[in-house]
PLY file of the C-alpha trace (Angstrom):
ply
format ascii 1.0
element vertex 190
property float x
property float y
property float z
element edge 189
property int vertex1
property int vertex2
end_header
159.51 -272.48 18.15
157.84 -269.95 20.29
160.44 -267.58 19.56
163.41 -269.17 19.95
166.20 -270.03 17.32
165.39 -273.35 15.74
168.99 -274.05 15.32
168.73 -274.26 19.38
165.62 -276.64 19.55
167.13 -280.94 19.36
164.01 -283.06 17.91
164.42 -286.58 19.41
161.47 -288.93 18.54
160.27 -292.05 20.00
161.60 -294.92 18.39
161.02 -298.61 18.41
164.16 -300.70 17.63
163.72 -304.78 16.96
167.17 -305.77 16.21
168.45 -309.75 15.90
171.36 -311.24 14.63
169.79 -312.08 11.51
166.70 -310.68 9.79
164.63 -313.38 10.65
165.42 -313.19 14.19
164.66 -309.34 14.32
161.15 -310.24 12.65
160.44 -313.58 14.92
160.97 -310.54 17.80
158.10 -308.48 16.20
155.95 -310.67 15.63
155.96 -311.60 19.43
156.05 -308.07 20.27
152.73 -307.37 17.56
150.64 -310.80 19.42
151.35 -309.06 22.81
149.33 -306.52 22.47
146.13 -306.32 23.94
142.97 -303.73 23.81
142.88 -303.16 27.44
146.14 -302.51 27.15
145.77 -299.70 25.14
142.70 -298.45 26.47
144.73 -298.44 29.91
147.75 -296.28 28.00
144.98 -294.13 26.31
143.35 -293.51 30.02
146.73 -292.90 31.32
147.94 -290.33 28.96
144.89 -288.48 28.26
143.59 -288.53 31.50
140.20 -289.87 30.84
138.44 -293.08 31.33
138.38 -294.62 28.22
137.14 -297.81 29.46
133.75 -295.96 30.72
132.71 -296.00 27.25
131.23 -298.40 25.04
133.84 -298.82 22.19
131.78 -297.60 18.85
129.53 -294.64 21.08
130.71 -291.03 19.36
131.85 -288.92 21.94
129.72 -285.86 23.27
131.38 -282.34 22.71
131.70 -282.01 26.47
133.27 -285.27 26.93
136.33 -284.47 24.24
136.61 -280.95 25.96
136.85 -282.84 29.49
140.14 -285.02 27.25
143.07 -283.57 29.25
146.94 -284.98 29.36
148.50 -284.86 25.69
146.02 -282.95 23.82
148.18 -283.44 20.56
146.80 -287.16 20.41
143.24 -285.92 21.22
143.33 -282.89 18.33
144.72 -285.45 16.01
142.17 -287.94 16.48
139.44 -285.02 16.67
140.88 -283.45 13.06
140.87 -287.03 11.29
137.18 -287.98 12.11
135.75 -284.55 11.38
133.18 -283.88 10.88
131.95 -286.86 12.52
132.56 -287.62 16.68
135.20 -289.77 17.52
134.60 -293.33 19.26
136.88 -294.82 21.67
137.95 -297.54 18.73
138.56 -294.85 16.79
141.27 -293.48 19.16
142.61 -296.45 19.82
143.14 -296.91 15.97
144.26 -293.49 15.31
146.75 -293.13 18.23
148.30 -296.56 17.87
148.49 -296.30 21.79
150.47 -299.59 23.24
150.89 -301.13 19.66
154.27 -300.81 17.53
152.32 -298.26 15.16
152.56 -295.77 17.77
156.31 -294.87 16.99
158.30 -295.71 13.84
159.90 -298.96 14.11
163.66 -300.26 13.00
163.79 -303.73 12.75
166.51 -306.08 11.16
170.15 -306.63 11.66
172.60 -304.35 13.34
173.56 -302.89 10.00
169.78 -302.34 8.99
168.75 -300.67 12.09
171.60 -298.44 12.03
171.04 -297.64 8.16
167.53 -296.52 9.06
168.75 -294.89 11.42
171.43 -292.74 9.96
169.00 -291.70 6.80
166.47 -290.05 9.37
169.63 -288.44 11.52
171.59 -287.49 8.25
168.57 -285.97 6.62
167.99 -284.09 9.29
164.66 -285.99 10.43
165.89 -285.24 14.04
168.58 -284.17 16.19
168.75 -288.38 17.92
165.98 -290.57 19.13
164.32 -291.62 22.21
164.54 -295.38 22.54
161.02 -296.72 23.34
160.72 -300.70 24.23
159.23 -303.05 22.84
159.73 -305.77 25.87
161.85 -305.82 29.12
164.33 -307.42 29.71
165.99 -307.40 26.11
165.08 -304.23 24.34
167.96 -302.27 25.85
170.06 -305.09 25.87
169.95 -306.30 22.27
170.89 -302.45 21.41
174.03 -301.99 23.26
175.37 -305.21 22.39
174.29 -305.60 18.33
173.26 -301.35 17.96
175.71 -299.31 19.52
178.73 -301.20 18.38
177.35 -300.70 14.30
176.77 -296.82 15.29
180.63 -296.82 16.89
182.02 -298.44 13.87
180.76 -295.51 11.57
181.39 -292.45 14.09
177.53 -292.18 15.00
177.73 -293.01 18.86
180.25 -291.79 20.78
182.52 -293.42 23.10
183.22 -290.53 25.88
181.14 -287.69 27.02
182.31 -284.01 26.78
180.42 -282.26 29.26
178.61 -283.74 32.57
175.31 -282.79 32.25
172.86 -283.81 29.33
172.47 -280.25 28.30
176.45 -280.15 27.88
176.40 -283.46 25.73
173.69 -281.90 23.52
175.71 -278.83 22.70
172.58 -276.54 23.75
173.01 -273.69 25.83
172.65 -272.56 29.29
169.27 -270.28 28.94
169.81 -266.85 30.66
167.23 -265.79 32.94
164.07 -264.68 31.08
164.58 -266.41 28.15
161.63 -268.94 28.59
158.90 -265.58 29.14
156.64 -265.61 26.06
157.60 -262.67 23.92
154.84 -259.96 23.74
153.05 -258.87 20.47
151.82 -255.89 19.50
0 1
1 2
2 3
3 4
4 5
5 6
6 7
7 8
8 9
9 10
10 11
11 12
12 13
13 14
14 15
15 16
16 17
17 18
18 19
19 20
20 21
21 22
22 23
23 24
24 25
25 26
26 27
27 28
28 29
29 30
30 31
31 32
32 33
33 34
34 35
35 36
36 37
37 38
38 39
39 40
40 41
41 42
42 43
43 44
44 45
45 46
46 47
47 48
48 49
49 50
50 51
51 52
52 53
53 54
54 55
55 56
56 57
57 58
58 59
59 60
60 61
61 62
62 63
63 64
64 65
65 66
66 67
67 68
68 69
69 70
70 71
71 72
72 73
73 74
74 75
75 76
76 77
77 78
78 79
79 80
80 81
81 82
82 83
83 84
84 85
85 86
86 87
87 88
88 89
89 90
90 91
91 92
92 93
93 94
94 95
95 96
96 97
97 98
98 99
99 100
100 101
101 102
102 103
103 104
104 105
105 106
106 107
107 108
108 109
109 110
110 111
111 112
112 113
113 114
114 115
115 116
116 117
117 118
118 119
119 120
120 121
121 122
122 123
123 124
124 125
125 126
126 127
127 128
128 129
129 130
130 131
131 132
132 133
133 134
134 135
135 136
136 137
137 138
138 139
139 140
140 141
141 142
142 143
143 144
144 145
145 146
146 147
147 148
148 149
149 150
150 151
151 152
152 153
153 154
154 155
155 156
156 157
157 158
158 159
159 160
160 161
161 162
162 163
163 164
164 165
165 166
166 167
167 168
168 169
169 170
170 171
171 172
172 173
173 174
174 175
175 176
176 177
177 178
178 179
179 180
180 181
181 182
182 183
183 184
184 185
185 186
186 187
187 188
188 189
């Protein structure tokens, strides 16, 4: 929290939603989704948000000390991946496992009717898992679509999704408030 009051701090994960009229629908949607995806693929979202060429390496070659400290980008995935091999070296295949990067195991996933979505949705929001979600896609066009017209009227019927905004800016909407000058300093230790 680096000091600040947690009460103050909104967690919003990544979240994939797969939603059809029916069940079967929603699952016919991930299964499509699930043959789409490719290793390069992932090797290209691994490159991008790590910023190293993971395509340089041969796929089952352990990794050289210097070449995990040379990892930059979103060190999170790279310390995970790190911590679950120890003590062995990680391999390329190994992050690409671990990470999930560009395949539907790389956020949770909601799939099923309107009403199932939004009861998954709810228990992680009611619990409190988190504060809302960030909607990830799993294709474009129709991610974004299929959740305004079959999600957002569910979360509308039971009070979950509101219908006008209070404030104008996001920050307003959240309920968080305006930092004063200084706040975001790191506090010193003794």
């Amino acid at each position: 929290t680096a000091g600040r009051d947690p009460a103050s701090i909104a967690v919003c994960p990544a979240i994939y939603v797969i939603v059809g009229e029916t069940r079967a629908i929603a699952e016919e949607k991930r299964a499509l989704a699930e043959s789409l995806v490719h290793p390069i693929d992932q090797l290209a979202l691994l490159s991008e948000g790590l910023n190293f060429d993971f395509g340089s390496k041969p796929m089952d070659e352990p990794f050289t000390q210097k070449e995990l400290d040379s990892i930059g980008g979103l060190q999170a995935l790279r310390n995970r991946v790190v911590q679950l091999k120890a003590p062995a070296m990680p391999t390329v295949r190994d992050f690409m496992e671990i990470t999930g990067r560009g395949t539907l195991a790389e956020h949770p996933v909601f799939c099923g009717t309107p009403k199932d979505v939004v009861d998954q949705m709810e228990e992680w929001f009611k619990t409190p898992c988190c504060d809302g979600f960030v909607l990830a896609a799993t294709s474009i066009p129709g991610t974004y679509e299929d959740f305004v017209r079959l999600v957002v009227p569910e979360m509308q019927r039971r009070g979950l999704y509101q219908k006008e905004y209070k404030g104008k800016t996001l920050r307003e909407n959240l309920g968080l408030p305006l930092p004063k000058r200084g706040d975001w300093k790191p506090k010193k230790t003794s």
